[in-house]
RODO-2510 file (C-alpha; in nm, 4 decimals, decimal comma):
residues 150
     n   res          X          Y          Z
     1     x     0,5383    15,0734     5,2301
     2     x     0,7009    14,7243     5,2350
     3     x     0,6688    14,4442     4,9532
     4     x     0,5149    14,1174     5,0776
     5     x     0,7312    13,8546     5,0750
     6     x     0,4354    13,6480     4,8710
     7     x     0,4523    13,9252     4,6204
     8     x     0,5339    13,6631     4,2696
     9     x     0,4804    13,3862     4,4609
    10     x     0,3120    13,0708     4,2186
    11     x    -0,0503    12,9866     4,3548
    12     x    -0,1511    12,6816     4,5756
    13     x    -0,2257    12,3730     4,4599
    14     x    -0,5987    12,4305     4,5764
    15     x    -0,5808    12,7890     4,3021
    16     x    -0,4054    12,4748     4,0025
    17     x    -0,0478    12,5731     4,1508
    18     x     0,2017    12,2842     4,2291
    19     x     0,3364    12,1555     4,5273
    20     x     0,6436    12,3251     4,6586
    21     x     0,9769    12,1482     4,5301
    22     x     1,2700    12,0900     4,7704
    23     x     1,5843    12,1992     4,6490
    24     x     1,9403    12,0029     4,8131
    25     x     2,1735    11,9228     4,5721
    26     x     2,0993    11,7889     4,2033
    27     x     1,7375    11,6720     4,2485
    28     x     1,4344    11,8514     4,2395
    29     x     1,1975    11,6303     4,3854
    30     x     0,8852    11,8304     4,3351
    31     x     0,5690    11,5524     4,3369
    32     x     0,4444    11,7981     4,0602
    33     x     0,6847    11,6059     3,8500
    34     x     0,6201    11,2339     3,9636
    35     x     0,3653    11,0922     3,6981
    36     x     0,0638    10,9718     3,8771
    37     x     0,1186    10,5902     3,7933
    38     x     0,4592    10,5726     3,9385
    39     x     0,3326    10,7830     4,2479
    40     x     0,0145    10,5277     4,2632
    41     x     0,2835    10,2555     4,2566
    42     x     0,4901    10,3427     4,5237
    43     x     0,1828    10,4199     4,7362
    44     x     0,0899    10,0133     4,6913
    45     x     0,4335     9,9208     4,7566
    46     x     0,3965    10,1242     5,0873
    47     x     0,1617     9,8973     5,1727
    48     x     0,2479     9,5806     5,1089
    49     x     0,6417     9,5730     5,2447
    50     x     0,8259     9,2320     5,2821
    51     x     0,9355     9,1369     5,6104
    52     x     1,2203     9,3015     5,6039
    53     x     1,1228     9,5954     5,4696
    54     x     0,9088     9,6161     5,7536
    55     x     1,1808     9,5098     6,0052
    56     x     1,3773     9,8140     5,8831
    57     x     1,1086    10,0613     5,8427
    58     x     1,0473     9,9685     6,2222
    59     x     1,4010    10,1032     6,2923
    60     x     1,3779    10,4585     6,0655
    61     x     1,0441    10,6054     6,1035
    62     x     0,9513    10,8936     6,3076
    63     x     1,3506    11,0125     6,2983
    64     x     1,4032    10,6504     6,5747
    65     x     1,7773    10,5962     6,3965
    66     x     1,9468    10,9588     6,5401
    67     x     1,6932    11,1275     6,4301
    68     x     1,7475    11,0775     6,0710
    69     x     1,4259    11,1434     5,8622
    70     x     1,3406    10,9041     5,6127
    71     x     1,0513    10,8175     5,3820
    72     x     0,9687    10,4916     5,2300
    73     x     0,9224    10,3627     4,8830
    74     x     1,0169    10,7235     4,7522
    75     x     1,0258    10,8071     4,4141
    76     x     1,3096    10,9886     4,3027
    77     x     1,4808    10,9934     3,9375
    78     x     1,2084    10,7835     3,7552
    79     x     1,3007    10,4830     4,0404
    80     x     1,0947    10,4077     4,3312
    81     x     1,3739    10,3820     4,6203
    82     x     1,3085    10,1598     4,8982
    83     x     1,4087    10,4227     5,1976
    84     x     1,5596    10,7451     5,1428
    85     x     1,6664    11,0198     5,3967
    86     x     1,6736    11,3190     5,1783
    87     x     1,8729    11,5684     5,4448
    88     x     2,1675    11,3489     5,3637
    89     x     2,0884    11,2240     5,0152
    90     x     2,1012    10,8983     5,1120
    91     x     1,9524    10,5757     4,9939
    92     x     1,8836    10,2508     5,1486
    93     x     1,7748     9,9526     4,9405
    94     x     1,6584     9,6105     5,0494
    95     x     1,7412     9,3382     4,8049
    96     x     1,5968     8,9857     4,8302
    97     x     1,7198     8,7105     4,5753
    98     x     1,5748     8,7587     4,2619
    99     x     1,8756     9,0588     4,2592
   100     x     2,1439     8,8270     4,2487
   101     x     2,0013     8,7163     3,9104
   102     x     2,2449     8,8412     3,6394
   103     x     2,0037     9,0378     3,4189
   104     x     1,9324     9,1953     3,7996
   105     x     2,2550     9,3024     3,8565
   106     x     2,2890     9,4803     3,5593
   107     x     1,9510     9,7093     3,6264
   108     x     2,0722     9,7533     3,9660
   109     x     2,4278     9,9076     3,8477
   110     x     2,2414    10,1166     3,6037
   111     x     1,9921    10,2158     3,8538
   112     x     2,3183    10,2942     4,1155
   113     x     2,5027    10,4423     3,9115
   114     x     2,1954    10,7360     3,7877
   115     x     2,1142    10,7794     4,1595
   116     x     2,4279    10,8418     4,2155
   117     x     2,4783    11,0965     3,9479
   118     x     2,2269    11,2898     4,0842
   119     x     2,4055    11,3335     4,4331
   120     x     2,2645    11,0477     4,5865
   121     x     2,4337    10,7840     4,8218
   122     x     2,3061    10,3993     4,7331
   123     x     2,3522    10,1572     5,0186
   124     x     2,2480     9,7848     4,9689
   125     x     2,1929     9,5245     5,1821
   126     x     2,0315     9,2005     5,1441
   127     x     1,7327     9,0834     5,3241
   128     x     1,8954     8,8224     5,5229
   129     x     2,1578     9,0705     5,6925
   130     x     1,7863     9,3020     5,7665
   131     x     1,5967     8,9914     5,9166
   132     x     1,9399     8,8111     6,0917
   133     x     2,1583     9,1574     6,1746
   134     x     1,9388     9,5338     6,2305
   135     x     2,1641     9,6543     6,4443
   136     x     2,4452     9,5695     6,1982
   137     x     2,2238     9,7533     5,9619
   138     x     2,1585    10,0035     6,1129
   139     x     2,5565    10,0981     6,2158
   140     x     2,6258    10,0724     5,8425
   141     x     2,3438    10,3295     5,7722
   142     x     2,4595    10,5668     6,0742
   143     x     2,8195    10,5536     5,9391
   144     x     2,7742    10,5950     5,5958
   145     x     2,6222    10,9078     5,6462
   146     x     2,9071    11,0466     5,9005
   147     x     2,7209    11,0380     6,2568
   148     x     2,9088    10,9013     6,5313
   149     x     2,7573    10,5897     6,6605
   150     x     2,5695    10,6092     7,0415
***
């Protein structure tokens, strides 16, 4: 007689389990542990992206950038990260402006420098170089995470 291989497993969310967690690296980036609020916010930030948010997201969804999965607005290490491809722990964030402010800059090295002390790999790029340059963009991203350009 054989063991299942369910035998100890934790119960489904529908029995008041939680949702599976995906272990690469660091992270566990179980949505058990994203509080509500900060999952509600990313959700509205989903849907309301800037233009070049938008621009961008037109170039990563559905795997379009060789075949690189990435979700939007994803929260990960209390932060709500603009695009992240998880398979390569790599994150891509749009900054407009108000992130050349000083007081900016400083929450944005703080913010790098956590993310990246959890495995991650930050990438910035500003939304001009989005709106002007995608395909610029979008070598930077392809490189950065070793792939050979087409």
């Amino acid at each position: 007689m054989s063991i299942s291989p369910l035998v100890g497993e934790m119960p489904g969310r529908a029995e008041g389990g939680v949702a599976p967690t995906f272990q690469s690296g660091k992270q566990d980036m179980s949505h058990a542990r994203v509080p509500p609020q900060r999952r509600a916010n990313a959700r509205r930030m989903r849907k309301a992206m800037t233009d070049a948010e938008l621009k961008l997201w037109n170039e990563l969804r559905a795997h379009r950038l060789m075949g690189l999965g990435f979700r939007r607005q994803m929260p990960i290490a209390g932060y709500i990260v603009d695009f992240a491809c998880p398979t390569h722990r790599l994150i891509v964030e749009i900054d407009g402006s108000q992130h050349g402010l000083t007081q900016n800059i400083s929450y944005d090295d703080t913010r790098t420098r956590r993310l990246q002390s959890d495995g991650w790999t930050v990438q910035r790029f500003w939304n001009d170089d989005i709106l002007k340059d995608i395909d610029n963009v979008c070598s930077h991203i392809i490189r950065s995470i070793g792939k050979d350009l087409p």
